[in-house]
DRENMARLO-510298 format. One record per residue (C-alpha): residue in one letter; x, y, z. Coordinates in pm, 1 decimal, always signed. Layout:
REM DRENMARLO-510298
{residuo=A; c1=X; c2=Y; c3=Z};
...
END
This chain:
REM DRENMARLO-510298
{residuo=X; c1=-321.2; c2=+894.2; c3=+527.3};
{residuo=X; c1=-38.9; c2=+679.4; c3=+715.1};
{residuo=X; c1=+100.3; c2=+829.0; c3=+970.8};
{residuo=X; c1=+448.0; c2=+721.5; c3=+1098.0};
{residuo=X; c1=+502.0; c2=+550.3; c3=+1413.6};
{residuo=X; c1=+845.5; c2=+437.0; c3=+1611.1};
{residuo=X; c1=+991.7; c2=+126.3; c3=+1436.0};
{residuo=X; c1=+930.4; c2=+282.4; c3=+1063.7};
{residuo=X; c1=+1166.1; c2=+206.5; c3=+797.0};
{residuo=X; c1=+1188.2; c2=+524.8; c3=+586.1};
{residuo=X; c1=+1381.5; c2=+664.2; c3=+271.2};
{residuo=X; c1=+1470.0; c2=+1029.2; c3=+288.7};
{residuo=X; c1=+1606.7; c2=+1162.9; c3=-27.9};
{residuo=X; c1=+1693.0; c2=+1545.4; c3=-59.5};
{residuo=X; c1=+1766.4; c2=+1609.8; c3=-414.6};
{residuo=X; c1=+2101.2; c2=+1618.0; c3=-510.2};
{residuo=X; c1=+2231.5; c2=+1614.1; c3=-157.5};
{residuo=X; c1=+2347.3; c2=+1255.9; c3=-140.9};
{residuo=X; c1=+2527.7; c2=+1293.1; c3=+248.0};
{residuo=X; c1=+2201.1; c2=+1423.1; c3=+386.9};
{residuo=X; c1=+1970.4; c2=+1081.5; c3=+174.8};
{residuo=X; c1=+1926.3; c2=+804.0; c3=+329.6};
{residuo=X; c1=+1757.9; c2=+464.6; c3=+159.5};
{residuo=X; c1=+1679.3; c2=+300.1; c3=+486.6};
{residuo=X; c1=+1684.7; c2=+513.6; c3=+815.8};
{residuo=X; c1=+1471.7; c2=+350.6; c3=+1090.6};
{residuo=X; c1=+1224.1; c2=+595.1; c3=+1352.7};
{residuo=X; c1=+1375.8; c2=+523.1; c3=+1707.5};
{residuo=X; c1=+1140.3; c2=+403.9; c3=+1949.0};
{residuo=X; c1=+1056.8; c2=+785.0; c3=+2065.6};
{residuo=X; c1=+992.6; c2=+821.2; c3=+1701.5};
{residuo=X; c1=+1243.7; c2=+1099.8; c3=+1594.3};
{residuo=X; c1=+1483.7; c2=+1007.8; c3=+1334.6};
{residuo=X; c1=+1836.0; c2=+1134.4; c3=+1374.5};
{residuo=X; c1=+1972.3; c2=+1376.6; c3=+1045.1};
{residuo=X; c1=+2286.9; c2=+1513.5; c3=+986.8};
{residuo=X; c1=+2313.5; c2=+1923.7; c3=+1039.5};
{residuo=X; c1=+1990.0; c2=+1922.8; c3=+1171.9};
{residuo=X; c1=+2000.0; c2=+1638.7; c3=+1423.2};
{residuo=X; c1=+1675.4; c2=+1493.8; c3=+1555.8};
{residuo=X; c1=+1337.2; c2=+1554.2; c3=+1383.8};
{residuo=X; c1=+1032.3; c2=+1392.2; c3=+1507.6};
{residuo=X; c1=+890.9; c2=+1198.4; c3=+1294.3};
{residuo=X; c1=+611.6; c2=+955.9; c3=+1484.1};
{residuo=X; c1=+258.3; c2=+1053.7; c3=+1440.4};
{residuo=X; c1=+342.8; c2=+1268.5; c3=+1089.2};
{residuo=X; c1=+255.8; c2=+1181.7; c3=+750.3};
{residuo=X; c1=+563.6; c2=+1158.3; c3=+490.7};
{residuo=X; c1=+479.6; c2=+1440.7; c3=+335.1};
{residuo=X; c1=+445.9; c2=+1650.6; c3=+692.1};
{residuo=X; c1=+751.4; c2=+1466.5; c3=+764.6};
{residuo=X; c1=+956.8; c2=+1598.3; c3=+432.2};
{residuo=X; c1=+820.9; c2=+1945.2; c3=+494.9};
{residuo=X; c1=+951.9; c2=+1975.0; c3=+869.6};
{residuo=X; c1=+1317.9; c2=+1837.4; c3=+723.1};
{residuo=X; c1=+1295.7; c2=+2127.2; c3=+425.9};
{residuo=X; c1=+1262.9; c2=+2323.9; c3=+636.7};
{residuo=X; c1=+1465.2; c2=+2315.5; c3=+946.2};
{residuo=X; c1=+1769.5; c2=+2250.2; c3=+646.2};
{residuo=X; c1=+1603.9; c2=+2622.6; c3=+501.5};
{residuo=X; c1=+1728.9; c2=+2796.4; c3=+776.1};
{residuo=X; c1=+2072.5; c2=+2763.6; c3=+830.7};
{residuo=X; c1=+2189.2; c2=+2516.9; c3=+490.1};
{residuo=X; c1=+2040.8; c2=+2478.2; c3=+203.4};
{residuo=X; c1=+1867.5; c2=+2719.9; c3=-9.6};
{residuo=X; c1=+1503.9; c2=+2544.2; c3=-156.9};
{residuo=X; c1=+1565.8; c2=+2230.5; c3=-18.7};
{residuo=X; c1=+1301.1; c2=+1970.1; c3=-189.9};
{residuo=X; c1=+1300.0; c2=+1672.7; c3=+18.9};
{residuo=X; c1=+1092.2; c2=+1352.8; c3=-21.3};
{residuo=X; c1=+1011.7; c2=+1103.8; c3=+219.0};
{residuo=X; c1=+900.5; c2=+772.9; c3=+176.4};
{residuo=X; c1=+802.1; c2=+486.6; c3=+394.5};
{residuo=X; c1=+972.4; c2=+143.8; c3=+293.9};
{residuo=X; c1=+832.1; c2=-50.7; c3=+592.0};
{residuo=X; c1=+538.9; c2=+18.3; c3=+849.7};
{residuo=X; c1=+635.9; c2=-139.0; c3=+1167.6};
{residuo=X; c1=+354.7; c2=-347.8; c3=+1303.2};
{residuo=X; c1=+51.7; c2=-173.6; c3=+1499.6};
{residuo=X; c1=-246.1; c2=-319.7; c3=+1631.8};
{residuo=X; c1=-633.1; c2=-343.7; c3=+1574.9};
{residuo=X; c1=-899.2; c2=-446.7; c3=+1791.1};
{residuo=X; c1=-1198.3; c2=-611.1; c3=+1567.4};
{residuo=X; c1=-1491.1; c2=-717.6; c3=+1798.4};
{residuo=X; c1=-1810.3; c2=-831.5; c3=+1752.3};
{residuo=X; c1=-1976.6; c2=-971.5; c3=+1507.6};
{residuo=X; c1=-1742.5; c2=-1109.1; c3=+1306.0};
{residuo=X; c1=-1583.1; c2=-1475.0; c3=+1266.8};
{residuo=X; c1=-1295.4; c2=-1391.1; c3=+1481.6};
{residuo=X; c1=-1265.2; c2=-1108.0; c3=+1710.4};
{residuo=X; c1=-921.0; c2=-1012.3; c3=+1876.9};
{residuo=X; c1=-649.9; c2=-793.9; c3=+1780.0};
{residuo=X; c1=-464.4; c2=-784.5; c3=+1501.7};
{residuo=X; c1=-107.4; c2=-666.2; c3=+1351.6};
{residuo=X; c1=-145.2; c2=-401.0; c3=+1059.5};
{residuo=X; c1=+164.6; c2=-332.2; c3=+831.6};
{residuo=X; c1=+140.6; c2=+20.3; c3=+625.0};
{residuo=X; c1=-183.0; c2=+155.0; c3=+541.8};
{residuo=X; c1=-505.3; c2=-54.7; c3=+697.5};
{residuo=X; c1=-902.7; c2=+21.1; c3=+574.0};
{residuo=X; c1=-1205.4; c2=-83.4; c3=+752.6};
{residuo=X; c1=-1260.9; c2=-357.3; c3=+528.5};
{residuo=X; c1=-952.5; c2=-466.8; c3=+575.4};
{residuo=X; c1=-977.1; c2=-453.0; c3=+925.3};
{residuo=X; c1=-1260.9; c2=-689.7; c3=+910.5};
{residuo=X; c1=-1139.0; c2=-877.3; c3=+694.7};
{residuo=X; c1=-845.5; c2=-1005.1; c3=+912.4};
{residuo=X; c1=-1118.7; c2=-1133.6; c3=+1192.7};
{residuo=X; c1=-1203.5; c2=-1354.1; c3=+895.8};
{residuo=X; c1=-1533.0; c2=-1096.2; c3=+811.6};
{residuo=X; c1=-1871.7; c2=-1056.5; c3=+965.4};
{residuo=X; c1=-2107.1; c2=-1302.3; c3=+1085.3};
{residuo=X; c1=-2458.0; c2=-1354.3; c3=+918.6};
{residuo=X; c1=-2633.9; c2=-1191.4; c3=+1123.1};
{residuo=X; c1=-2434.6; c2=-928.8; c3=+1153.0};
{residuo=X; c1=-2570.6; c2=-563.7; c3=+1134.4};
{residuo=X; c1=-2283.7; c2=-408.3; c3=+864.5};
{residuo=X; c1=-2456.0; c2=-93.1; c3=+842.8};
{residuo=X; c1=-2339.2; c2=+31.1; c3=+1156.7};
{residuo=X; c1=-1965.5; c2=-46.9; c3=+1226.7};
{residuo=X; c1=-1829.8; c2=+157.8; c3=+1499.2};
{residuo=X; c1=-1471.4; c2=+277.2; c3=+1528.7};
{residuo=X; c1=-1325.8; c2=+381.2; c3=+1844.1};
{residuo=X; c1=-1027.5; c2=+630.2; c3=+1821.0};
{residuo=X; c1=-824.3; c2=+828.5; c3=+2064.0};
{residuo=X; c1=-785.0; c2=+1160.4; c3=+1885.4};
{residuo=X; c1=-554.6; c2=+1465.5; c3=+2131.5};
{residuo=X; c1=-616.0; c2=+1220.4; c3=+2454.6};
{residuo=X; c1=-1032.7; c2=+1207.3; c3=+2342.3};
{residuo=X; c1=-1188.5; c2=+903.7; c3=+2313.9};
{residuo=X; c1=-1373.6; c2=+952.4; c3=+1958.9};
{residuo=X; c1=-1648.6; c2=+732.3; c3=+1749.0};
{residuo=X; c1=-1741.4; c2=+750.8; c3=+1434.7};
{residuo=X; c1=-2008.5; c2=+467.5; c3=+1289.7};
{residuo=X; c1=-1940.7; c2=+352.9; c3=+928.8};
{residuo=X; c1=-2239.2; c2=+166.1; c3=+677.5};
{residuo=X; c1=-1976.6; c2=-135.2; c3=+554.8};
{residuo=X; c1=-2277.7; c2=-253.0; c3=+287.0};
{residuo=X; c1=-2210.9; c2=+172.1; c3=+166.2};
{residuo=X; c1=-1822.8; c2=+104.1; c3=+157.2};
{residuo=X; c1=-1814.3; c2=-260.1; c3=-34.7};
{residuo=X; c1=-2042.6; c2=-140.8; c3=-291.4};
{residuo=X; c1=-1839.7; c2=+191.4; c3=-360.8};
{residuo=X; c1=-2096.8; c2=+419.6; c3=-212.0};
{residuo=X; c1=-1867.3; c2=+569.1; c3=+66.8};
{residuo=X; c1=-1502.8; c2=+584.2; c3=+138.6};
{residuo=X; c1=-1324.1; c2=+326.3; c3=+247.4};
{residuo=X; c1=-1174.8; c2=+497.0; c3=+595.5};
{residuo=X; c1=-780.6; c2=+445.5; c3=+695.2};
{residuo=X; c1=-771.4; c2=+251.9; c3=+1043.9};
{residuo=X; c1=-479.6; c2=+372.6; c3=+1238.4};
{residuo=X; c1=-303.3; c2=+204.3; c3=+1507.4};
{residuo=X; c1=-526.2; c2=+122.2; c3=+1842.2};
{residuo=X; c1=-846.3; c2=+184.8; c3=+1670.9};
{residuo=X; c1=-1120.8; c2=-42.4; c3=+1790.8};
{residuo=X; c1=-1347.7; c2=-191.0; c3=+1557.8};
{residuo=X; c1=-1706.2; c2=-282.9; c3=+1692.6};
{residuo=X; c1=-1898.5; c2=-467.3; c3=+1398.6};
{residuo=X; c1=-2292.0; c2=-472.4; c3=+1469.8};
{residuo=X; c1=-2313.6; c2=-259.6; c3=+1765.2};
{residuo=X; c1=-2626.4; c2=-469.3; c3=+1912.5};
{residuo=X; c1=-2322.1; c2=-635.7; c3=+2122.1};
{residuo=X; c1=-2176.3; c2=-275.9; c3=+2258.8};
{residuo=X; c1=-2310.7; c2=-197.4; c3=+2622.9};
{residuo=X; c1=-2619.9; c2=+12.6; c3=+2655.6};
{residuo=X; c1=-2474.5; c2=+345.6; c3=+2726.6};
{residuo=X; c1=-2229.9; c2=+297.8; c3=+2425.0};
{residuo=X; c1=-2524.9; c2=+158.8; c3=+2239.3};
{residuo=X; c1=-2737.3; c2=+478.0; c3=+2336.3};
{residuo=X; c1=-2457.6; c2=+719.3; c3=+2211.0};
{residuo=X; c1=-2331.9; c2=+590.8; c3=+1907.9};
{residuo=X; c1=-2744.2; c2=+526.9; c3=+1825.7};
{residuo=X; c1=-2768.4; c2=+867.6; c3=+1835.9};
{residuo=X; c1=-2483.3; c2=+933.8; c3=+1511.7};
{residuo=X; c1=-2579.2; c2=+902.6; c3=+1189.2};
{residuo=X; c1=-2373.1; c2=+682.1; c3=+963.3};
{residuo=X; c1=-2177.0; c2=+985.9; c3=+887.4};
{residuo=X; c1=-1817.0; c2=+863.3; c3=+901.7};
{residuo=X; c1=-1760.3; c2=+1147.3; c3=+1113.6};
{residuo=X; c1=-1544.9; c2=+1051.4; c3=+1429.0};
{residuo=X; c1=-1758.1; c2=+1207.2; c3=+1742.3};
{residuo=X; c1=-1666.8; c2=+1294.6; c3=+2110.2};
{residuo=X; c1=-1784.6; c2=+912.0; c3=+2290.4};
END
């Protein structure tokens, strides 16, 4: 799921409560957006629907009774992905909205030959953790496993024969799980 990041375009409707909708209101670059009554509500690093939930509720308390608010994302602002390895052309790239793995790969123009596509690592920094979880691309492509979101600064290692050895030795170690893993 896409979570929101400074530089979002949203739409925030409240039903039939046209002074507190908005059909574009942009996240400021410390990611809160700024709403009448209830001023400024985070919104970076939420999903829309976390997003509408905090806003029903903080106009609960004091304003409206059974608020139902929606939230929608009109425009992801750009964030970037790292896809090295093997693949045609490794370096970072800019993701709008909602990214997969394939995806991902497919912006460095896809694996080499010789790749290894069973064992794609991705590198995340989950509460200030650097995690990995390996992914089987061959599983994903031919509807076997899930096609995983990638999420801003996410590093994508494709055939992990090119990692160094102590990141070899640990991510060796995981099964193909999709499961992302203290590294």
């Amino acid at each position: 799921m896409y979570r929101i990041g400074p530089a979002d375009l949203l739409r925030i409707a409240v039903f039939q409560v046209p002074d507190l909708s908005f059909d574009k209101i942009r996240v400021d670059s410390s990611g809160n957006v700024q709403m009448p009554l209830i001023g400024s509500v985070q919104a970076a690093g939420l999903t829309a629907s976390e997003l509408s939930d905090e806003i029903g509720t903080r106009l609960a308390e004091r304003y409206l009774r059974n608020p139902q608010v929606t939230v929608t994302i009109e425009e992801a602002a750009s964030q970037k992905v790292t896809v090295d390895g093997a693949v045609t052309q490794p370096g970072v790239y800019e993701m709008r909205g909602r990214t997969t793995l394939l995806q991902a790969v497919a912006m460095a123009r896809g694996p080499l030959r010789e790749a290894d596509i069973k064992q794609v690592a991705v590198f995340r920094e989950v509460d200030g953790q650097r995690m990995v979880a390996v992914f089987n691309l061959e599983a994903i492509r031919d509807g076997r496993d899930v096609d995983p979101t990638i999420y801003g600064d996410d590093i994508i290692v494709v055939d992990i024969s090119r990692l160094n050895a102590l990141a070899q030795d640990a991510i060796s170690a995981l099964p193909a799980l999709a499961v992302f893993r203290l590294f």
